[in-house]
PDB file as gemmi writes it, atoms N, CA and C in Angstrom:
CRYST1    1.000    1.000    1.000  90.00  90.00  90.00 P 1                      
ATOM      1  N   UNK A   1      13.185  -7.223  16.957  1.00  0.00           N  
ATOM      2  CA  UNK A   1      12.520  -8.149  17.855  1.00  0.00           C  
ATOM      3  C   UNK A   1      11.165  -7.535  18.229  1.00  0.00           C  
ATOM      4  N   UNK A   2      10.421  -8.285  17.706  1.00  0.00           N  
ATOM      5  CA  UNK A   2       8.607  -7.589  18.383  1.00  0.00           C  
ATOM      6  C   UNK A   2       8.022  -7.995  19.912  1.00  0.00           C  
ATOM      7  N   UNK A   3       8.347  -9.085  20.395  1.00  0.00           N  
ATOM      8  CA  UNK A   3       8.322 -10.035  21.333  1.00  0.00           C  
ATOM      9  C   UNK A   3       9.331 -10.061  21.920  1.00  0.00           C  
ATOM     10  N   UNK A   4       9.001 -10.059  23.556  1.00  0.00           N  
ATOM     11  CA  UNK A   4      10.285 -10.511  24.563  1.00  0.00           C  
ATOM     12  C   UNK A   4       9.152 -11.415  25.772  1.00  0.00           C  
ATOM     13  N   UNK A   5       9.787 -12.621  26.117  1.00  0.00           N  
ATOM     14  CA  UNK A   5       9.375 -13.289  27.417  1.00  0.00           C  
ATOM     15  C   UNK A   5       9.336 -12.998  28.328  1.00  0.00           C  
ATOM     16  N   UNK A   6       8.995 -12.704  29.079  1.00  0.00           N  
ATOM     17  CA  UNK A   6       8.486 -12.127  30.420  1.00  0.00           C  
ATOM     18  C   UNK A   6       9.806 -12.603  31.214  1.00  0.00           C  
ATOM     19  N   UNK A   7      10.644 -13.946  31.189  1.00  0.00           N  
ATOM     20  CA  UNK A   7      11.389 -14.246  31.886  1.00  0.00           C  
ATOM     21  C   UNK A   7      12.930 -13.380  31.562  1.00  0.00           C  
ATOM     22  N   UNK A   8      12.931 -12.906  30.139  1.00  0.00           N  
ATOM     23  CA  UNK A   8      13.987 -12.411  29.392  1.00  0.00           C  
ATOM     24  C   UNK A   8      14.149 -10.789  29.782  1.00  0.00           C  
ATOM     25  N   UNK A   9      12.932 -10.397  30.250  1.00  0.00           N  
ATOM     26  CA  UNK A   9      13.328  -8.859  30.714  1.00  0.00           C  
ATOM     27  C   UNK A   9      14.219  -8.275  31.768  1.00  0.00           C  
ATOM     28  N   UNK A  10      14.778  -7.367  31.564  1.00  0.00           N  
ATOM     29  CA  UNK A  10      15.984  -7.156  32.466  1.00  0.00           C  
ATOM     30  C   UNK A  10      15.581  -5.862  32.874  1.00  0.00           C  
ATOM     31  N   UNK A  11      16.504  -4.484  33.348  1.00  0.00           N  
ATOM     32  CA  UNK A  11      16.164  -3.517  34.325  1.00  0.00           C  
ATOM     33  C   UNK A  11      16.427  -2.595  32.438  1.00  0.00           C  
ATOM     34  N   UNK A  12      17.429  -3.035  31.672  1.00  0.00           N  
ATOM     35  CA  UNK A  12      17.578  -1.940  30.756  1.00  0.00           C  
ATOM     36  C   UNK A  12      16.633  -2.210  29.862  1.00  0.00           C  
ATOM     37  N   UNK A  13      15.626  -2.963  29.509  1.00  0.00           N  
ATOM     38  CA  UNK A  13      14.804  -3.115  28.770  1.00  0.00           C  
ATOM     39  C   UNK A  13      13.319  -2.239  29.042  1.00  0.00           C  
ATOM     40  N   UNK A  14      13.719  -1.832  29.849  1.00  0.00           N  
ATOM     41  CA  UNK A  14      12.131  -1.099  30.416  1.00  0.00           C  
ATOM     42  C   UNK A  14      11.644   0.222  29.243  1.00  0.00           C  
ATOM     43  N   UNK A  15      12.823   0.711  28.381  1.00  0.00           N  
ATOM     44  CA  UNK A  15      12.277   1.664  27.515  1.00  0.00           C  
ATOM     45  C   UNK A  15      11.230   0.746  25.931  1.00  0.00           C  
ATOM     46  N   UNK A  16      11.970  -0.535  26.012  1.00  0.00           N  
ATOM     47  CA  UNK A  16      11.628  -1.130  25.499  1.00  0.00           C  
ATOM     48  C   UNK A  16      10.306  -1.971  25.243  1.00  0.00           C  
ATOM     49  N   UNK A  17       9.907  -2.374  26.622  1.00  0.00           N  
ATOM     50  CA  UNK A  17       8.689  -2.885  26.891  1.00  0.00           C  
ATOM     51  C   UNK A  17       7.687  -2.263  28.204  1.00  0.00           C  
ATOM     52  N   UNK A  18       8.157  -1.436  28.624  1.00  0.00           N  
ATOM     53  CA  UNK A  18       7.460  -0.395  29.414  1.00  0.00           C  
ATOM     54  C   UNK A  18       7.683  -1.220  31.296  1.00  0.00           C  
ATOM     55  N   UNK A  19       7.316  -0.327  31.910  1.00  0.00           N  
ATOM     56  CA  UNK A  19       6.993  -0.155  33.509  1.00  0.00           C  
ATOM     57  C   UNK A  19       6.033  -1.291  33.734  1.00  0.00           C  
ATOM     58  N   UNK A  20       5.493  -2.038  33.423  1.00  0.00           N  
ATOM     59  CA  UNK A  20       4.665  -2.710  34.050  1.00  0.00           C  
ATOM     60  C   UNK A  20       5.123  -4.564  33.573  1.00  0.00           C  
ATOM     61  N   UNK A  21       5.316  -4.452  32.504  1.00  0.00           N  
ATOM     62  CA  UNK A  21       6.351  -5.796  31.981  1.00  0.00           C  
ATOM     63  C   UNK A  21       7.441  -5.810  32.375  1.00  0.00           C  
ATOM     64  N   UNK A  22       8.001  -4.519  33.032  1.00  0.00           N  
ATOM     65  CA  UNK A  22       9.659  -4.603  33.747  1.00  0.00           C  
ATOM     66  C   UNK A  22       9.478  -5.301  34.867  1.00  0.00           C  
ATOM     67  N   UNK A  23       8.633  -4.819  35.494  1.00  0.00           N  
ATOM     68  CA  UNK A  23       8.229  -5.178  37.049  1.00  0.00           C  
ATOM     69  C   UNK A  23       8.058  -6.500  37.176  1.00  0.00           C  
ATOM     70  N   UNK A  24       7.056  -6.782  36.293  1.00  0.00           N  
ATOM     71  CA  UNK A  24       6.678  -8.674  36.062  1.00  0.00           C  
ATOM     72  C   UNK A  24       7.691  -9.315  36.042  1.00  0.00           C  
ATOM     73  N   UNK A  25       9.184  -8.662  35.237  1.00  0.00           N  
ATOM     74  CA  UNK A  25      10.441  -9.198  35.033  1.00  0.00           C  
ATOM     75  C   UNK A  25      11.200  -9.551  36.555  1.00  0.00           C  
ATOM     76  N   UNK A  26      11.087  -8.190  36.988  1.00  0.00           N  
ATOM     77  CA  UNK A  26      11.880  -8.142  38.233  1.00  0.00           C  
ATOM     78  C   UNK A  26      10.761  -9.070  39.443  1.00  0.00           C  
ATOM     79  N   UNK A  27      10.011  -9.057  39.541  1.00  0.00           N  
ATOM     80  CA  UNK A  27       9.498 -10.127  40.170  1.00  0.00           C  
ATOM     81  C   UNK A  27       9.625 -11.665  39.888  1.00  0.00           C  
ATOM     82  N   UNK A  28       9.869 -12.026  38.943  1.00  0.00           N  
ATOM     83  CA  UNK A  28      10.574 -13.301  38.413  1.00  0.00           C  
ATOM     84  C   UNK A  28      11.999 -13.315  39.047  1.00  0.00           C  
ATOM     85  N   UNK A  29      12.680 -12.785  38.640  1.00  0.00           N  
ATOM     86  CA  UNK A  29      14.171 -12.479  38.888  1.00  0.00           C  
ATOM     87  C   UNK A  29      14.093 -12.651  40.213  1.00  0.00           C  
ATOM     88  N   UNK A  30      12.794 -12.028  41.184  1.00  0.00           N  
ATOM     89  CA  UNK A  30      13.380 -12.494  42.478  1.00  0.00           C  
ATOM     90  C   UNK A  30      12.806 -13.623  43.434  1.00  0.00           C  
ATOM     91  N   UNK A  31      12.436 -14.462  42.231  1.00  0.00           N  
ATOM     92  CA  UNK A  31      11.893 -15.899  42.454  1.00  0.00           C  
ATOM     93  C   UNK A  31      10.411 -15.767  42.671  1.00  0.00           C  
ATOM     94  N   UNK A  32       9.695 -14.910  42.717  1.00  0.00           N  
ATOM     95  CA  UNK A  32       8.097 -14.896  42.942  1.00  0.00           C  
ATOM     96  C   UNK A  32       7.304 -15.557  41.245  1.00  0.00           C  
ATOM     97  N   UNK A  33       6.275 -15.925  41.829  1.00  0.00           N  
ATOM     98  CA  UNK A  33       4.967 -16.433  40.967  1.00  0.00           C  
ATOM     99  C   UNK A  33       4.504 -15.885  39.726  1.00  0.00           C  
ATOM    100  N   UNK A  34       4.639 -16.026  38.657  1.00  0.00           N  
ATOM    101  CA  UNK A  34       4.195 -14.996  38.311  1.00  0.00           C  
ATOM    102  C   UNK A  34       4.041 -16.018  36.533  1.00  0.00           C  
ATOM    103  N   UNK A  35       2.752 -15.715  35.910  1.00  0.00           N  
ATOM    104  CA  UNK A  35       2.470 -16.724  34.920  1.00  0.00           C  
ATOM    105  C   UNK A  35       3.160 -16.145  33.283  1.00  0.00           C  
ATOM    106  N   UNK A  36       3.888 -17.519  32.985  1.00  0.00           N  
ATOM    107  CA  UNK A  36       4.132 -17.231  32.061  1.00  0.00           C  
ATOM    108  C   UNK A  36       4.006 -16.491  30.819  1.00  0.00           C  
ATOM    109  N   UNK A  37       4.462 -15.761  30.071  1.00  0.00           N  
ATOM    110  CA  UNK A  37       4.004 -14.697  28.906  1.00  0.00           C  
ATOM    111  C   UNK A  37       4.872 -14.227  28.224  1.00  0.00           C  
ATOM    112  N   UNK A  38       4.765 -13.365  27.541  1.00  0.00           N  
ATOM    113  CA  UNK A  38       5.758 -12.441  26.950  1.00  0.00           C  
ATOM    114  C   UNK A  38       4.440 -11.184  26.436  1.00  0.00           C  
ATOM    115  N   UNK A  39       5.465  -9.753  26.425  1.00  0.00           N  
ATOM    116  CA  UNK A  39       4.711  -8.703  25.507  1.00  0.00           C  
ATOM    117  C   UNK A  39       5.646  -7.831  24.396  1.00  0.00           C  
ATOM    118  N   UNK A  40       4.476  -7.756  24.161  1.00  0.00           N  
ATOM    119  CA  UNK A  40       5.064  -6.969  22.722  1.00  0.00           C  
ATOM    120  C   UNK A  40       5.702  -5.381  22.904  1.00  0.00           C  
ATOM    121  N   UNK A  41       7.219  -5.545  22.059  1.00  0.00           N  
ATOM    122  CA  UNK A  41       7.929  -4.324  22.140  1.00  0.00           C  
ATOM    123  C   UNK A  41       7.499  -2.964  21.443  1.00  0.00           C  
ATOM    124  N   UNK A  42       7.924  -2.034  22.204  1.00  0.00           N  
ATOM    125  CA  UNK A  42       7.757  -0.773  21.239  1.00  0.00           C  
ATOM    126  C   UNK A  42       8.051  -0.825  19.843  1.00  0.00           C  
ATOM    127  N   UNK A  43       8.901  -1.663  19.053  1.00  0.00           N  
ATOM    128  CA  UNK A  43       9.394  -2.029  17.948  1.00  0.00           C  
ATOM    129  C   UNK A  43       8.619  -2.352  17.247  1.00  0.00           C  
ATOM    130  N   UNK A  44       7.235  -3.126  18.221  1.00  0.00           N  
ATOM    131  CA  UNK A  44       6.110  -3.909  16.942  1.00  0.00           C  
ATOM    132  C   UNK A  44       5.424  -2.446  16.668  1.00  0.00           C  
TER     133      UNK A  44                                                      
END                                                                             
């Protein structure tokens, strides 16, 4: 997988797509604003 949605990130994915796309995650998760996206995994 090269790509993950911003809405799809979870707390164990953070090695995956780093500290700053986790956060974006967890701010979704707790209902805040935050514009749609996705980024690219360590994988790409």
């Amino acid at each position: 997988m090269d790509t993950i949605d911003l809405a799809d990130i979870v707390p164990g994915t953070t090695p995956l797509v780093g500290g700053k796309a986790s956060g974006l995650g967890a701010l979704l998760r707790a209902g805040e604003r935050v514009p749609e996206g996705f980024c690219l995994t360590t994988e790409a």
